[in-house]
C-alpha positions as CSV (number, residue, x, y, z in Angstrom):
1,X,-31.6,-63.2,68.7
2,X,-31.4,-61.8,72.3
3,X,-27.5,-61.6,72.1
4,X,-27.6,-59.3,68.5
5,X,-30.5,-57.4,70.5
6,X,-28.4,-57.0,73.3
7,X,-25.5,-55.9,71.4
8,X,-27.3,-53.6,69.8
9,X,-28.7,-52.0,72.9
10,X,-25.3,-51.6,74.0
11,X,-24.2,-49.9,71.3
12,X,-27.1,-47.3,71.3
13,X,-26.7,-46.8,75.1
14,X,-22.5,-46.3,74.1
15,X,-23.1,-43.9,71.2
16,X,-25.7,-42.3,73.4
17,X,-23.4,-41.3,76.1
18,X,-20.5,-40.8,74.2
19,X,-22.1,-38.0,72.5
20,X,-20.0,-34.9,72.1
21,X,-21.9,-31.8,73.7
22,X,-21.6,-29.9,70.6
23,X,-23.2,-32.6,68.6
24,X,-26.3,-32.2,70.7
25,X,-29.7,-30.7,70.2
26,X,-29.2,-27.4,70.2
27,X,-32.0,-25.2,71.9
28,X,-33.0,-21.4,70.9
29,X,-32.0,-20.7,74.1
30,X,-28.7,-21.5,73.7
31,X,-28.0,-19.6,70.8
32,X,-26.9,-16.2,70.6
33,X,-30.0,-14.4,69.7
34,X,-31.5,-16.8,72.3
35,X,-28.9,-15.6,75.2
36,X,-29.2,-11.6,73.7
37,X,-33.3,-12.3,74.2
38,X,-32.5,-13.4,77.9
39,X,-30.3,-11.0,78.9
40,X,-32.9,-8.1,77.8
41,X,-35.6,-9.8,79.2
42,X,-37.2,-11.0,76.1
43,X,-40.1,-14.1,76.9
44,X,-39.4,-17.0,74.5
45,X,-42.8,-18.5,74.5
46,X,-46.1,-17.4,73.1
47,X,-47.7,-16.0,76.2
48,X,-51.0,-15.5,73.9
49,X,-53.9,-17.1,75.5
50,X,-55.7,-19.5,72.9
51,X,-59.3,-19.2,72.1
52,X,-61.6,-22.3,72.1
53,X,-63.1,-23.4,68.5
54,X,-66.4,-22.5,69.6
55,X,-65.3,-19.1,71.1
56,X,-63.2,-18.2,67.7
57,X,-65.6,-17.3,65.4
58,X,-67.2,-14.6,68.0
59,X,-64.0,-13.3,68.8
60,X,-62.9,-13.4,65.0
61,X,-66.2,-11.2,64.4
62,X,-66.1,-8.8,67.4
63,X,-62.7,-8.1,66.2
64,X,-63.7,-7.3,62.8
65,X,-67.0,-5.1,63.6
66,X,-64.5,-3.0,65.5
67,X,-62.9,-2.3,62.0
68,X,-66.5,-0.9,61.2
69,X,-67.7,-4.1,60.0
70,X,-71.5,-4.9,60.9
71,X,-71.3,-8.9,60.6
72,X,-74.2,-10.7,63.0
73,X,-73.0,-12.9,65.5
74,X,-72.3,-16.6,64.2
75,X,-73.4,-20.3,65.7
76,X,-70.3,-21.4,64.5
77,X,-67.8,-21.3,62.0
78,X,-69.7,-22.9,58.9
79,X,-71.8,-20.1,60.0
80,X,-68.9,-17.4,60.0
81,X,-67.7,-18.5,56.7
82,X,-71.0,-18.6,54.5
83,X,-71.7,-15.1,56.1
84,X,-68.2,-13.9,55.1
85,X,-68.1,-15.7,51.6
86,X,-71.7,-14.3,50.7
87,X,-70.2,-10.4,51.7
88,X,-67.4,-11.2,49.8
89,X,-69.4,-11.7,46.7
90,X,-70.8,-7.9,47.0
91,X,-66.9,-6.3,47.2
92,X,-64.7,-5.0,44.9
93,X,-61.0,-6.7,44.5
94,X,-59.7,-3.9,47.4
95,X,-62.3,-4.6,49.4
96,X,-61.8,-7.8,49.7
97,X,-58.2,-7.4,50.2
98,X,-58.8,-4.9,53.3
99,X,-61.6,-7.5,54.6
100,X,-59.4,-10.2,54.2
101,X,-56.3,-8.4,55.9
102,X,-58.3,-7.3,58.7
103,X,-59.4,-11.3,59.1
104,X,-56.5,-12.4,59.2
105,X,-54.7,-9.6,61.4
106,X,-57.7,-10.5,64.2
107,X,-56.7,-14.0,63.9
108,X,-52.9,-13.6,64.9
109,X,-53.8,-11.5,67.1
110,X,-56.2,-13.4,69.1
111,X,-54.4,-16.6,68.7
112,X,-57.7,-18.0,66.7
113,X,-55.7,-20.7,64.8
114,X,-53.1,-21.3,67.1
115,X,-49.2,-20.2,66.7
116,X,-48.5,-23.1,64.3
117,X,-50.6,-21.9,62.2
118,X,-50.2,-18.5,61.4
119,X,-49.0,-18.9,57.5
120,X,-51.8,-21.4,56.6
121,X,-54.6,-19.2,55.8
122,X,-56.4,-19.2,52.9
123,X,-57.2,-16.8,50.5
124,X,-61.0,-16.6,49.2
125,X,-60.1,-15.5,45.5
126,X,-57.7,-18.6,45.4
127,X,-60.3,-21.2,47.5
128,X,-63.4,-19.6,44.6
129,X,-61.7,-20.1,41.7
130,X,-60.3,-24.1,42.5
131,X,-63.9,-24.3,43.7
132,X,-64.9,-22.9,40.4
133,X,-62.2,-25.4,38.2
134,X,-64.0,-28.7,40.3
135,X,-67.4,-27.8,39.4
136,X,-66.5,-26.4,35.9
137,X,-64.8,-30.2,35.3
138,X,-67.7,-32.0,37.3
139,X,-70.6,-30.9,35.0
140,X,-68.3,-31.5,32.2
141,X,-68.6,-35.2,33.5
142,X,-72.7,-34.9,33.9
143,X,-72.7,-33.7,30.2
144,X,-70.9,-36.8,29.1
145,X,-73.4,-38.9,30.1
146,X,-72.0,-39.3,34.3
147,X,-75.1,-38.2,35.6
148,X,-73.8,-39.1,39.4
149,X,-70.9,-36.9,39.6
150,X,-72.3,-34.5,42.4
151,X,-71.0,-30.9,42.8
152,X,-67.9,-30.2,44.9
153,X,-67.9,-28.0,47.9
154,X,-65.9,-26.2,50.5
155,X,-65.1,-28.9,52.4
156,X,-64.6,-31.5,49.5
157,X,-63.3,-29.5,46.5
158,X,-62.3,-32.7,44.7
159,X,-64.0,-34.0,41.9
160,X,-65.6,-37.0,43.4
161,X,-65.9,-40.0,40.7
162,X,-66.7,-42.6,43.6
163,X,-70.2,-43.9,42.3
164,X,-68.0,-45.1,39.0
165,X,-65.0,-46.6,40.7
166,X,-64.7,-49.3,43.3
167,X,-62.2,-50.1,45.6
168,X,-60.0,-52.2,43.8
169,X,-59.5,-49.4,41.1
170,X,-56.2,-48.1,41.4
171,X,-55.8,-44.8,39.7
């Protein structure tokens, strides 16, 4: 056992230093782009600073009220996004799409979410109308007689069919 562990090991180390440079990890830095960037000067990293979660949803909304936007200040963010979603309701398609574009352009640019994710935001006509499908196909349950199939929400937008299931149901 130790000898076929050993071997093993001494194999790894072998390949391991045996390794081609070219056939090495390859950094954006060492590209050309990455050497062009250099030579002009050009920072590599995100130099933005990043904003706490409790700090994001009053930065989010100063940024926004600059736009002409009166929003109150929030307590949080479930308190930012039921204020938001509620004005939402009261806009017209374009409006919404301005709102929502001016959201999101506060968030990259104060770093709100955080570099990594800067392509994962959600759009409210999209998030309203799977909320609207889960609660459509939950009272659709409660009329066929599964009176215990509660509404979905924001944070759980699945139909949830646990107080008819148990744990050694596999679906």
């Amino acid at each position: 056992m130790y000898r076929k562990a050993s071997i093993i090991l001494a194999l790894f180390t072998a390949c391991s230093l045996f390794q081609q440079e070219e056939q090495a990890i390859v950094s954006v830095a060492e590209t050309d782009k990455g050497k062009e960037a250099i030579a002009l000067g050009v920072e590599l990293t995100d130099k933005r600073e990043e904003i706490s979660d409790e700090d994001a949803p009053l930065v989010l909304v100063q940024c926004v009220n600059e736009s002409g936007y009166k929003f109150k200040e929030p307590k949080n963010f479930l308190d930012l996004y039921t204020t938001v979603a509620s004005y939402f309701e009261t806009l017209t398609t374009q409006e919404q799409d301005e709102l929502w574009s001016k959201i999101e352009d506060c968030a990259l640019e104060y770093n709100l979410w955080g570099v990594a994710d800067e392509n994962q935001f959600e759009d409210p006509v999209q998030t309203a109308k799977e909320l609207d499908r889960a609660l459509s196909i939950a009272s659709c349950f409660r009329e066929s007689g599964y009176s215990k199939v509660p509404d979905p929400n924001y944070f759980n937008r699945d139909v949830n069919l646990d107080a008819y299931t148990t744990e050694e149901w596999d679906f």
